[in-house]
C-alpha positions in Angstrom: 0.1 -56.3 -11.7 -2.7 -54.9 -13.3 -4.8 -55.4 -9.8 -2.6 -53.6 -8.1 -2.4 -50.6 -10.6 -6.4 -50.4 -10.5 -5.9 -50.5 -6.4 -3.7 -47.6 -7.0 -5.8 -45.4 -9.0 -8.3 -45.6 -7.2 -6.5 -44.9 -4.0 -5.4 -41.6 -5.9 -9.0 -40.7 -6.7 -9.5 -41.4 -3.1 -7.2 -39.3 -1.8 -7.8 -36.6 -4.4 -11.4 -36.0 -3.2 -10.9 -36.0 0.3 -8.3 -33.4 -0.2 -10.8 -31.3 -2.3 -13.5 -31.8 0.3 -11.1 -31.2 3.3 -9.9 -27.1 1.6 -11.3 -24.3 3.4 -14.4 -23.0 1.7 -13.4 -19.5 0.3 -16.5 -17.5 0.4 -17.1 -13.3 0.8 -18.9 -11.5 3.7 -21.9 -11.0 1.6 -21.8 -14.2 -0.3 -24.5 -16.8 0.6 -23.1 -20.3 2.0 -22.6 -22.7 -1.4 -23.0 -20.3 -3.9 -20.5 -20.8 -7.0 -18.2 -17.4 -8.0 -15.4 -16.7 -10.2 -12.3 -15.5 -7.9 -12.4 -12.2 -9.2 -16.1 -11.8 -8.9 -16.6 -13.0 -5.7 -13.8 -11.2 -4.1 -14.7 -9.8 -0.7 -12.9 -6.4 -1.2 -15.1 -6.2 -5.0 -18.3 -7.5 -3.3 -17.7 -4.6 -0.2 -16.8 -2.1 -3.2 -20.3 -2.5 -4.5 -22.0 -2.3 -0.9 -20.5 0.5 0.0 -21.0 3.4 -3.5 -24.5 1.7 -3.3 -25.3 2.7 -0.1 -23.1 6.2 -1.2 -25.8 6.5 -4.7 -28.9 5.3 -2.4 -28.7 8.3 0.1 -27.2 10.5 -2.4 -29.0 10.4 -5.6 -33.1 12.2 -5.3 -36.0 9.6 -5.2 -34.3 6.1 -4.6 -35.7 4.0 -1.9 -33.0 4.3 1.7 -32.1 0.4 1.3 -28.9 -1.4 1.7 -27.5 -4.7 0.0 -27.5 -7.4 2.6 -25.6 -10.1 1.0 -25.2 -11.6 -2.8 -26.0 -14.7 -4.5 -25.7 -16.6 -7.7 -22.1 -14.2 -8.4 -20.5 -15.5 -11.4 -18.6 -14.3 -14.4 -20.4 -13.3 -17.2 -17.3 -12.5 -20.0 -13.5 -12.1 -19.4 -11.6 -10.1 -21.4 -7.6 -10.4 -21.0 -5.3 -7.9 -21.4 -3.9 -8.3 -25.0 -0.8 -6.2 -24.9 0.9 -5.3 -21.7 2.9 -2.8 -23.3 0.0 -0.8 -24.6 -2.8 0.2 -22.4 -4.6 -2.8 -22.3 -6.4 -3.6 -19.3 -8.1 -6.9 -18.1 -11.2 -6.7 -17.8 -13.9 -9.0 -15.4 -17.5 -9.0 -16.5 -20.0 -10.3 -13.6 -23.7 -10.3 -12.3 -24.8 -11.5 -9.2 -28.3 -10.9 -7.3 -28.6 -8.2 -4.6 -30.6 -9.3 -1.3 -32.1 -6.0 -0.4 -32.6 -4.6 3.2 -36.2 -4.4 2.3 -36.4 -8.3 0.9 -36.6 -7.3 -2.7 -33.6 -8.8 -5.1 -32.1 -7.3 -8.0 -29.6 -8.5 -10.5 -26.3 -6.3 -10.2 -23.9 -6.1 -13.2 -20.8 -5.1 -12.5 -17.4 -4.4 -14.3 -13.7 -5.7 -12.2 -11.1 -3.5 -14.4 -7.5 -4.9 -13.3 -5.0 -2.2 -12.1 -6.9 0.4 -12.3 -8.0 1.5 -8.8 -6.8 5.1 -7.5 -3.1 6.2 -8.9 -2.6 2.8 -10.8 -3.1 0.8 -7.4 -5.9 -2.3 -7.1 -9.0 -2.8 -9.2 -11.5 -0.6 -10.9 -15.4 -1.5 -10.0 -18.5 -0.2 -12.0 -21.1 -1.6 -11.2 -24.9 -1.3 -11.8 -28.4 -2.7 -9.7 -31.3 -3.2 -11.8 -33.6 -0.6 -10.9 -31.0 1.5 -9.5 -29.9 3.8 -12.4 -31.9 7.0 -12.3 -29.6 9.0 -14.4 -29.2 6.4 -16.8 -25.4 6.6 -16.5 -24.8 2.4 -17.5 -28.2 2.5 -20.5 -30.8 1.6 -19.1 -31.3 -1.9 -17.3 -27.2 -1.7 -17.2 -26.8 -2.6 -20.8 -23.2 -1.4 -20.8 -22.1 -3.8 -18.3 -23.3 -7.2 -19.5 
């Protein structure tokens, strides 16, 4: 009995990883193959968010070098911070950093901030988000401080 209860365990664990290696590999656009994300962080629509004010600030804000980010890697969560009270305005909040492959081959570490509901009239997510290097105006404190 006991052989037979070993041959079933491990025909679970078996079975287990195959179906774990067998999923669909959910990755972005910009994400490298095999790199490791949180859900939220790694989000295509967040990760396309980011591309797309950057290239906005980069052709818009005086004296910053015309490049574009070309994809992300090492994106993972940094600190989450649930919403506490529904009721009240509490707001989930989604701390990340991942590293910006530059159009010029420079990389840069980007912190960035996923507020939960949010977005325009109420609708999606919030992103903030801030590239090392990035922030003439000094809007996140310097090196981004304000989004670790």
């Amino acid at each position: 009995m006991a052989r037979v209860s070993s041959f079933l365990t491990a025909g679970f664990a078996v079975g287990l990883a195959l179906a774990s290696a067998a999923a669909p590999a959910r990755a972005a656009d910009y994400i490298r193959q095999g790199a490791v994300y949180d859900d939220t962080c790694g989000q295509a629509h967040v990760l396309n968010r980011i591309v797309n004010k950057f290239s906005y600030q980069v052709h818009h804000v005086p004296n910053l070098p015309q490049v574009a980010i070309q994809e992300f890697s090492d994106v993972r969560l940094t600190r989450f911070e649930p919403s506490r009270d529904p009721d009240l305005d509490a707001v989930a909040r989604h701390y990340c950093r991942a590293t910006a492959h530059l159009s010029d081959g420079d990389q840069r570490p980007v912190w960035y901030l996923v507020e939960e509901g949010q977005g325009f009239v109420g609708i999606g997510n919030n992103v903030e988000f801030c590239v090392s290097g990035f922030d003439r105006w000094h809007v996140y404190n310097g090196n981004c401080r304000t989004l670790y």
